[in-house]
MIBA-740394 format. One line per field, with one value per residue (C-alpha): chain; x, y, z. Coordinates in nm, 4 decimals. Layout:
<atoms>
unit: [A; ...]
x: [X; ...]
y: [Y; ...]
z: [Z; ...]
</atoms>
This chain:
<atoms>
unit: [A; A; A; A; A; A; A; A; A; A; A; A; A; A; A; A; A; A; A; A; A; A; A; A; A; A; A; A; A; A; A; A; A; A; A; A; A; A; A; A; A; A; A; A; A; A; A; A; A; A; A; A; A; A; A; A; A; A; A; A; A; A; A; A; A; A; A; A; A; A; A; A; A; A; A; A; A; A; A; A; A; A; A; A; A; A; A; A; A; A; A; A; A; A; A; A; A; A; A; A; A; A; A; A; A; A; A; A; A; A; A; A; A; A; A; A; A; A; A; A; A; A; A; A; A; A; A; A; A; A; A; A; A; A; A; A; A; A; A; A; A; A; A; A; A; A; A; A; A; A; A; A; A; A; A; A; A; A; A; A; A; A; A; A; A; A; A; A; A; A; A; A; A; A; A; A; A; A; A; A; A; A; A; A; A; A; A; A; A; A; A; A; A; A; A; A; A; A; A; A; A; A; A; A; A; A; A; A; A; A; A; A; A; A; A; A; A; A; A; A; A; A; A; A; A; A; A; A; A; A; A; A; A; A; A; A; A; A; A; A; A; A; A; A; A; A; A; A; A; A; A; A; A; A; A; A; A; A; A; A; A; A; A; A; A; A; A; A; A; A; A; A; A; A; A; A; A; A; A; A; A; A; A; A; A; A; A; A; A; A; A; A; A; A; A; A; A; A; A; A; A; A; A; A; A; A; A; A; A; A; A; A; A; A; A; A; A; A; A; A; A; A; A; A; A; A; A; A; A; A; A; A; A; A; A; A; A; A; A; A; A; A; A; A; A; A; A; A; A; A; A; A; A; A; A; A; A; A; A; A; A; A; A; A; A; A; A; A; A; A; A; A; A; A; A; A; A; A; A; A; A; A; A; A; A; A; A; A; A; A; A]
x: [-2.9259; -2.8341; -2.6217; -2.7078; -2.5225; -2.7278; -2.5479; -2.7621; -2.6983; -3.0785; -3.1752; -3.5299; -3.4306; -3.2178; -3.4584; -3.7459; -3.4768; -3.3473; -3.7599; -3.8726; -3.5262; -3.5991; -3.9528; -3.8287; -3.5702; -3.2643; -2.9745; -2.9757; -2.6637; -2.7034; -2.4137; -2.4349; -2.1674; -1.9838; -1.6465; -1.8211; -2.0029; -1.6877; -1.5157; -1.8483; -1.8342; -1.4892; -1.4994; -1.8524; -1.8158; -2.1985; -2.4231; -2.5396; -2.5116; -2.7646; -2.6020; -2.7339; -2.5678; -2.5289; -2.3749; -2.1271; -1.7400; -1.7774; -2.0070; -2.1853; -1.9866; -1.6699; -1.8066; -1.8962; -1.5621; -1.3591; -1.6125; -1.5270; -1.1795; -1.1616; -1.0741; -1.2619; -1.6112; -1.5724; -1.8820; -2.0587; -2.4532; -2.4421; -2.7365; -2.6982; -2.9785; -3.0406; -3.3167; -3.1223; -3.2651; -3.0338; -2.9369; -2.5345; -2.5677; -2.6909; -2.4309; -2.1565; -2.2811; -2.2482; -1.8834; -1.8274; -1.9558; -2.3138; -2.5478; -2.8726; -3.0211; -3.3441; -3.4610; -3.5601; -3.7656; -3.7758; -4.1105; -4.1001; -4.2100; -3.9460; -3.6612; -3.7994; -3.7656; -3.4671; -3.2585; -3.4053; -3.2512; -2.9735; -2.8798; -2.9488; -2.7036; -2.4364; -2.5003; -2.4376; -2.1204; -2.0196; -2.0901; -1.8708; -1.5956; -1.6174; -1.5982; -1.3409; -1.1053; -1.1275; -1.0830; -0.7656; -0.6283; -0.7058; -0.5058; -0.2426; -0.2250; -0.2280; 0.0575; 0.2771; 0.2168; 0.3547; 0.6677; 0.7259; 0.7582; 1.0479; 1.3239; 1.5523; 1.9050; 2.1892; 2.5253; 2.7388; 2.9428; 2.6870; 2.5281; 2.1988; 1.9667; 1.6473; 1.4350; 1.0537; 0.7878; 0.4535; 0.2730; -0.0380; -0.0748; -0.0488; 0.1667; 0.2348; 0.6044; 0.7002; 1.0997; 1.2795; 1.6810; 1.7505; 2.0385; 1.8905; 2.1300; 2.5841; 2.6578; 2.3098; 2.1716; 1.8118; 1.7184; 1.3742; 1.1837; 0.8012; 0.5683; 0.2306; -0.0229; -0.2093; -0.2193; -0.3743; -0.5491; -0.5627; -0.2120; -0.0863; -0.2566; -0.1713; 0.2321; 0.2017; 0.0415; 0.3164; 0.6109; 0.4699; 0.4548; 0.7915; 0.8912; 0.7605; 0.9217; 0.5811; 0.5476; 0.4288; 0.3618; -0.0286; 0.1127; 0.3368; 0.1820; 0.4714; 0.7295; 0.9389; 1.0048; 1.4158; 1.4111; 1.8085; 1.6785; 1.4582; 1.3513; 1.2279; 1.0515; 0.9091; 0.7606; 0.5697; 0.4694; 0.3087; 0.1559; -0.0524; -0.0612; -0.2771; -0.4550; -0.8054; -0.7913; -0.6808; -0.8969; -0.7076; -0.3696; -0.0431; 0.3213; 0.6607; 0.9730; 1.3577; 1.4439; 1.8112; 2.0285; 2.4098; 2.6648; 2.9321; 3.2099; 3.1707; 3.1126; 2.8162; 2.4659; 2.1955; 1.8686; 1.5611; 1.2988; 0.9114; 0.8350; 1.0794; 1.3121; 1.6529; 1.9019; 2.2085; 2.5380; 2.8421; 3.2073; 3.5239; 3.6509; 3.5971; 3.3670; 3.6830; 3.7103; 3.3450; 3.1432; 2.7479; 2.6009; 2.2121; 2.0980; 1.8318; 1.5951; 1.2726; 0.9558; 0.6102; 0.5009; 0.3096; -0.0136; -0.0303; -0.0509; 0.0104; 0.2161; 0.5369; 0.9264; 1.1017; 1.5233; 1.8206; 2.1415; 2.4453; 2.7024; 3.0183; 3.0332; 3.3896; 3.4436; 3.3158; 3.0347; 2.7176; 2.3835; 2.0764; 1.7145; 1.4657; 1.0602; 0.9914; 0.8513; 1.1948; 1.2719; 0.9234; 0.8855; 0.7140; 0.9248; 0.8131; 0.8064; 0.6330; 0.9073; 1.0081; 1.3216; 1.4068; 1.6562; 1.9326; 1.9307; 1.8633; 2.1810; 2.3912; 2.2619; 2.3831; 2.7239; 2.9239; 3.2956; 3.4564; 3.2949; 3.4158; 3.1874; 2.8748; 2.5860; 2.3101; 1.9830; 1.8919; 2.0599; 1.8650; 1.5737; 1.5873; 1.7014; 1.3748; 1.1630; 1.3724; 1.2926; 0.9187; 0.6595; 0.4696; 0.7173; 0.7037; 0.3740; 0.4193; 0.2534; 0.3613; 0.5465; 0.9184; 1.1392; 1.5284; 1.7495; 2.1273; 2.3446; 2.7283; 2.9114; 3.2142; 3.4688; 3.4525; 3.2038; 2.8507; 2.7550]
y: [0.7149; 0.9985; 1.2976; 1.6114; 1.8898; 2.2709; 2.5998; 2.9211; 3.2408; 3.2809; 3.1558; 3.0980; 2.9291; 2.7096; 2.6425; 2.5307; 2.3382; 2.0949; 2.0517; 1.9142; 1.6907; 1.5792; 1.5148; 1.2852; 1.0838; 1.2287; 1.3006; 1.6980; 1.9206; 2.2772; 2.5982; 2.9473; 3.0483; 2.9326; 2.8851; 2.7248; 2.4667; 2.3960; 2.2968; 2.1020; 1.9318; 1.8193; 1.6689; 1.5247; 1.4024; 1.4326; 1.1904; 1.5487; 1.9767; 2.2146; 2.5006; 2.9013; 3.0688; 3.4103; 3.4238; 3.6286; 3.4965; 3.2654; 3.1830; 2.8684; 2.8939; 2.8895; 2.6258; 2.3695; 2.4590; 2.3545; 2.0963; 1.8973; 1.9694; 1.7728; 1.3906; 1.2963; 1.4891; 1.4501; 1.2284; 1.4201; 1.5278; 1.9485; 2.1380; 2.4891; 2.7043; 3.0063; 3.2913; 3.3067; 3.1473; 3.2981; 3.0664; 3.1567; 3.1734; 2.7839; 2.7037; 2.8885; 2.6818; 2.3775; 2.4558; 2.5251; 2.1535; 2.1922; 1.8805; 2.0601; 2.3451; 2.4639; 2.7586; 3.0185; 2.9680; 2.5644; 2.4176; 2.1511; 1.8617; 1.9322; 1.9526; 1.5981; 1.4610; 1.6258; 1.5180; 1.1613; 1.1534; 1.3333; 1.0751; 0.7657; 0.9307; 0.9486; 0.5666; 0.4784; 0.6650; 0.5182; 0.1463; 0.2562; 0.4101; 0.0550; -0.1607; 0.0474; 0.0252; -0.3752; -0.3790; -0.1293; -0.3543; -0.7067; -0.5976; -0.4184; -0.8075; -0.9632; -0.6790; -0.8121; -1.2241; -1.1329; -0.9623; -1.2411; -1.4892; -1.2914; -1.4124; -1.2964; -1.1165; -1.3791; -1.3931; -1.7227; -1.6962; -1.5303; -1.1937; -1.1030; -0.8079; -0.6917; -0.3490; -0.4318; -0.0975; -0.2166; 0.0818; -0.0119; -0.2471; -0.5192; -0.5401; -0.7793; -0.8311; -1.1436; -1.2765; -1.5453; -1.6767; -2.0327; -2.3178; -2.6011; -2.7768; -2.6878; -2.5889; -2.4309; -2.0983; -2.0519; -1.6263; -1.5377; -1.2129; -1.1849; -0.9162; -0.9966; -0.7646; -0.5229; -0.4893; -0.5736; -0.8527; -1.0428; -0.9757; -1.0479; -1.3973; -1.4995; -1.4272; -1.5479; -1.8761; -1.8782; -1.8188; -2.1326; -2.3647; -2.3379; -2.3153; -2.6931; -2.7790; -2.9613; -2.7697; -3.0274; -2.9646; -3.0312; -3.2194; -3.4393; -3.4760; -3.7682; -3.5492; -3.3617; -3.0364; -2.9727; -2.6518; -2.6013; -2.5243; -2.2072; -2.2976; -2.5916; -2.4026; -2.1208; -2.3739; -2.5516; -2.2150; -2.0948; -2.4339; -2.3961; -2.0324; -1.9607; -1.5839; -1.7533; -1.9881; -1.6810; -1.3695; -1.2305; -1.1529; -1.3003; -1.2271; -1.1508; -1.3339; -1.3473; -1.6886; -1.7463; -2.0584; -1.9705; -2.2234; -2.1721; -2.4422; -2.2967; -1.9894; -1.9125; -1.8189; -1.9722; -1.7442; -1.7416; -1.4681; -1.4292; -1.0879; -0.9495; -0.6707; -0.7970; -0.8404; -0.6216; -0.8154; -0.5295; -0.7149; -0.5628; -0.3563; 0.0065; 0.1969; 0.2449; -0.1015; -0.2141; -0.3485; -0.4067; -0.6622; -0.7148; -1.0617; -1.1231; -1.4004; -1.3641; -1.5523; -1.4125; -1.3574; -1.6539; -1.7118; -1.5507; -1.8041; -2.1805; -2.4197; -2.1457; -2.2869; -2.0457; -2.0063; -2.0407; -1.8211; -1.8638; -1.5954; -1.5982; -1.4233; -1.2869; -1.2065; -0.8743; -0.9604; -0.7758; -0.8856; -0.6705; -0.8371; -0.5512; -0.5044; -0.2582; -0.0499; 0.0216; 0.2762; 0.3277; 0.6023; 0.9378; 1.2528; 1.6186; 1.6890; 1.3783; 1.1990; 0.8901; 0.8213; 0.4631; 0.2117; 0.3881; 0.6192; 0.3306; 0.1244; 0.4601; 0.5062; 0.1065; 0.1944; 0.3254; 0.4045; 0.1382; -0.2115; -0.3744; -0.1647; -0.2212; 0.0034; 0.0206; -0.0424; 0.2445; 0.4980; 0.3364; 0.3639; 0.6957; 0.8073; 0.6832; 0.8578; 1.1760; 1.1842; 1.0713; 1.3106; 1.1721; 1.1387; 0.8403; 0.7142; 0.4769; 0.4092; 0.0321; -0.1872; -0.1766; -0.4984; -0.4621; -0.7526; -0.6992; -1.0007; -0.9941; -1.2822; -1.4174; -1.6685; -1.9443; -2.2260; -2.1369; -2.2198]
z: [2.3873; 2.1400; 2.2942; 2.0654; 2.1356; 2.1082; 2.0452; 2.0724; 2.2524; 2.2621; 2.6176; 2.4860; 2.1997; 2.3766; 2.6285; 2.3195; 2.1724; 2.4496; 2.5698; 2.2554; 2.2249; 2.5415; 2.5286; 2.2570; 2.4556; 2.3781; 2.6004; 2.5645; 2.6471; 2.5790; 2.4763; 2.4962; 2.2478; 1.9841; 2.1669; 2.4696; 2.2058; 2.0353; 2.3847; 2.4629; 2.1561; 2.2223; 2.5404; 2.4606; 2.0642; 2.0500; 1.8072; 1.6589; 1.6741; 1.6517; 1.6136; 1.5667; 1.2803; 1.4108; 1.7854; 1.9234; 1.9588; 1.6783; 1.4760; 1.3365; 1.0092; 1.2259; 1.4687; 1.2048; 1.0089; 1.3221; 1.4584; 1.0554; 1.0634; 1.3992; 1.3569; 1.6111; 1.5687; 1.1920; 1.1552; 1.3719; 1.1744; 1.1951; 1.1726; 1.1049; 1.2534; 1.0486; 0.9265; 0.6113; 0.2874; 0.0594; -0.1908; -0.1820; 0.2275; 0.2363; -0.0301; 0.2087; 0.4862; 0.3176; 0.1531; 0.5036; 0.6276; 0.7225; 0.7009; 0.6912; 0.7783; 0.9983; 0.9802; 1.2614; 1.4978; 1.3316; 1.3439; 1.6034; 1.3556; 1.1044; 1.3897; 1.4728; 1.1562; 1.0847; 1.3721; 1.3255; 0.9628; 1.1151; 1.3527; 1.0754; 0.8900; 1.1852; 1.2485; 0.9328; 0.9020; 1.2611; 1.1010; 0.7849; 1.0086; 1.2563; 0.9277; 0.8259; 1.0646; 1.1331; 0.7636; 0.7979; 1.1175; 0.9102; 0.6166; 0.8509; 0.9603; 0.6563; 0.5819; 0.8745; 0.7577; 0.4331; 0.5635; 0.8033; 0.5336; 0.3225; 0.3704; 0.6491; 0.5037; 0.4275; 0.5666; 0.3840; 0.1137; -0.0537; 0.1267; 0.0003; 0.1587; 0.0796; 0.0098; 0.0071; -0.0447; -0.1276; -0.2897; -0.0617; 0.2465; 0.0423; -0.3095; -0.5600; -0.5417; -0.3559; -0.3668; -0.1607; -0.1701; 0.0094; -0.0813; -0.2569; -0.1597; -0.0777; -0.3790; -0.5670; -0.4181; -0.5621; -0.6033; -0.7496; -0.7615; -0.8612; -0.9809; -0.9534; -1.2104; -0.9856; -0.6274; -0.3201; -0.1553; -0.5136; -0.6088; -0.2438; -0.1974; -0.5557; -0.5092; -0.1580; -0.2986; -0.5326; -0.2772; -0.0663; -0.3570; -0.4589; -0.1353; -0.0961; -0.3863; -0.4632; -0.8470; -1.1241; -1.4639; -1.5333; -1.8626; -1.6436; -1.2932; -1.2369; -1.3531; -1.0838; -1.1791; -1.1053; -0.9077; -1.0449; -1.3829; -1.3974; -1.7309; -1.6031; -1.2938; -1.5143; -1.7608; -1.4730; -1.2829; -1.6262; -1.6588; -1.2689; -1.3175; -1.6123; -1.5587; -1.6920; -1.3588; -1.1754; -1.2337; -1.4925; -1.2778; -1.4267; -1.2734; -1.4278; -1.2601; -1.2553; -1.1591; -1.0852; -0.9623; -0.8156; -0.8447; -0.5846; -0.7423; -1.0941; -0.9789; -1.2608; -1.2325; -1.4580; -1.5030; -1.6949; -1.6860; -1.7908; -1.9134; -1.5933; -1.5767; -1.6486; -1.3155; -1.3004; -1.2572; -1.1785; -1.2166; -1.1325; -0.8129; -0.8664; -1.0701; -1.2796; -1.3800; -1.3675; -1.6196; -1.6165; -1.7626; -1.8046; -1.7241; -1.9253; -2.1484; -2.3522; -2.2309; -2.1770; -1.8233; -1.6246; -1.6912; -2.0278; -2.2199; -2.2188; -2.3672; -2.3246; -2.3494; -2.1248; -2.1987; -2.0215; -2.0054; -1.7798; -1.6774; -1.4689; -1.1512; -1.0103; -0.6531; -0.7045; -0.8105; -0.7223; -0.8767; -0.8026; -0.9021; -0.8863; -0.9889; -1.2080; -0.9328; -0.8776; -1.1421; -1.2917; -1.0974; -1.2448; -1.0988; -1.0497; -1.3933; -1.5544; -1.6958; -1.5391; -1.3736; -1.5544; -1.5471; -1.6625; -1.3512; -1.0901; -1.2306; -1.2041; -0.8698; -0.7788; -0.9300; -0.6705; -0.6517; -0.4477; -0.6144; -0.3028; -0.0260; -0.1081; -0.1893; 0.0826; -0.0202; 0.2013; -0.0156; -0.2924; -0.1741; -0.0543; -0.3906; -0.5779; -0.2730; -0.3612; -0.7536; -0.7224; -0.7939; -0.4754; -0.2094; -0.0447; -0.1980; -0.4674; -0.7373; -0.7914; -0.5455; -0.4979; -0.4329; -0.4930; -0.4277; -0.3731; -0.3838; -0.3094; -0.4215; -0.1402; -0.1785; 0.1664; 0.1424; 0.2895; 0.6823]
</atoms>
């Protein structure tokens, strides 16, 4: 049954009112000033308000301002009850949150129909909120399932941890770091077009293939693809991953493979934001080198040869794999902050205490224009080379 709440300082008004709801079936609870209806109205979070425009205390204006503003009556269908037909007094009523209006003294089958539509309205809104918030709670799920897969941080002889910000529930960035095998540590960070449930179930889809190791080329189905070479992995991901089989979305990726006896990385990229490599102990001494290769992102188009490129990494090493979420970032006065200021904010004056990703992080937060809304995912990487043999 239907609670609707009425407001009038009018005792006979109030009294014609909660009859003719009643007569109707509805549960009926009745107000004789605006401050007393507003408590009501809280402790009751009625289907609907009828509520007199002029009373003393407060108002209707000021009821139905407060009664909106109140997360929990929000929804709630208000009917302001007024003698006023003045255009610019019902368009102040509804700036102020009104629903509809009766006016005074309401003919009785208008306030029926009106608090019928009233309360279809309210339903609905209920059904949207309820749909809402499973929908809210399933991606807040789905959320949590794709954080639990990323990788946990590393402690061998290589340390790697991880920043992951997706600009909504779910993003499009997906990364992983695992040995193949002793000597080969596998690093790869994706950026899936877009965002969302789309983006998020085609880099999750992604992450489990090559986590099985199971990736085939579709012009060689017998052909193992060897998971040391990126080249060799990117050419195979671009062969399943064609954006015509996939709604459109492709994904950029830096694809690296450490070697721990040579001590040399070997990388190949598709349309992704070169790594940063520092070398050398202080800030003093240090040199940055971007790791880059051409190639078009995956799924672009087929039939792509993807390149690779090998570097040496010292003992200082420090390698930082980012999306470009990470420095795409619009700041207070339009521009956008940019690679050049996230790579001076990684440099840091003692090569051999490592940055926190923290301080990173809370540095792009600082300079964006939105705070800590995003308006693209943010994945950062940072990788810190040892010298012992891994666990």
């Amino acid at each position: 049954m239907a609670q609707i709440l009425v407001i009038d300082d009018d005792p006979t008004m109030r009294l014609t009112l909660s009859r003719s709801l009643r007569s109707q079936g509805y549960d009926v609870v009745t107000a004789t000033n605006g401050k007393e209806g507003f408590d009501a109205a809280k402790e009751l979070r009625p289907s609907l308000i009828i509520c007199d425009w002029m009373m003393p205390m407060m108002d209707g204006l000021e009821v139905c301002r407060q009664v909106k503003n109140t997360a929990c009556l929000a929804n709630t269908y208000f009917i302001l009850l007024t003698a006023r037909d003045d255009v610019d007094d019902l368009v102040q009523g509804l700036e102020n949150g009104a629903d509809d209006f009766l006016p005074k003294p309401p003919r009785l089958e208008e306030l029926k129909a009106r608090v019928r539509a009233g309360l279809r309205v309210h339903q609905a809104n209920e059904d949207l909120q309820r749909q809402k918030s499973r929908l809210e709670a399933e991606l807040a799920q789905a959320s949590e399932y794709v954080r639990s897969i990323l990788p946990p941080t590393l402690n061998s002889e290589v340390s790697i941890e991880s920043c992951f910000m997706p600009s909504t529930q779910l993003g499009g960035d997906c990364f992983d770091y695992y040995w193949l095998d002793r000597d080969h540590l596998v690093i790869y960070l994706l950026d899936v077009s877009g965002h969302g449930v789309g983006a998020a179930l085609l880099s999750v889809s992604v992450l489990n293939l090559l986590r099985s190791r199971g990736l085939r080329s579709h012009s060689d189905v017998l052909l193992t693809t060897d998971f040391s070479q990126p080249n060799e992995v990117l050419s195979a991901l671009n062969d399943n991953f064609q954006m015509s089989d996939h709604k459109d979305m492709y994904f950029t990726i830096w694809y690296g493979v450490y070697n721990r006896v040579s001590r040399q990385i070997i990388y190949s990229s598709g349309g992704h934001p070169p790594a940063v490599l520092f070398t050398g102990k202080s800030a003093q001494t240090a040199q940055v080198q971007l790791l880059r290769t051409s190639g078009l992102p995956i799924g672009m188009m087929p039939d792509i040869n993807y390149d690779n490129a090998t570097c040496d990494i010292d003992t200082f090493g420090a390698l930082y794999v980012f999306s470009d979420g990470a420095y795409e970032i619009t700041k207070p006065d339009g521009s956008i902050w940019g690679m050049d200021a996230l790579v001076e904010t990684l440099m840091i004056p003692d090569r051999a205490t490592h940055p926190s990703l923290d301080r990173v992080l809370q540095s792009a937060i600082k300079m964006n224009k939105y705070g800590d809304v995003l308006e693209d995912d943010l994945s950062i990487l940072e990788v810190n080379f040892g010298s012992s043999s891994p666990a």
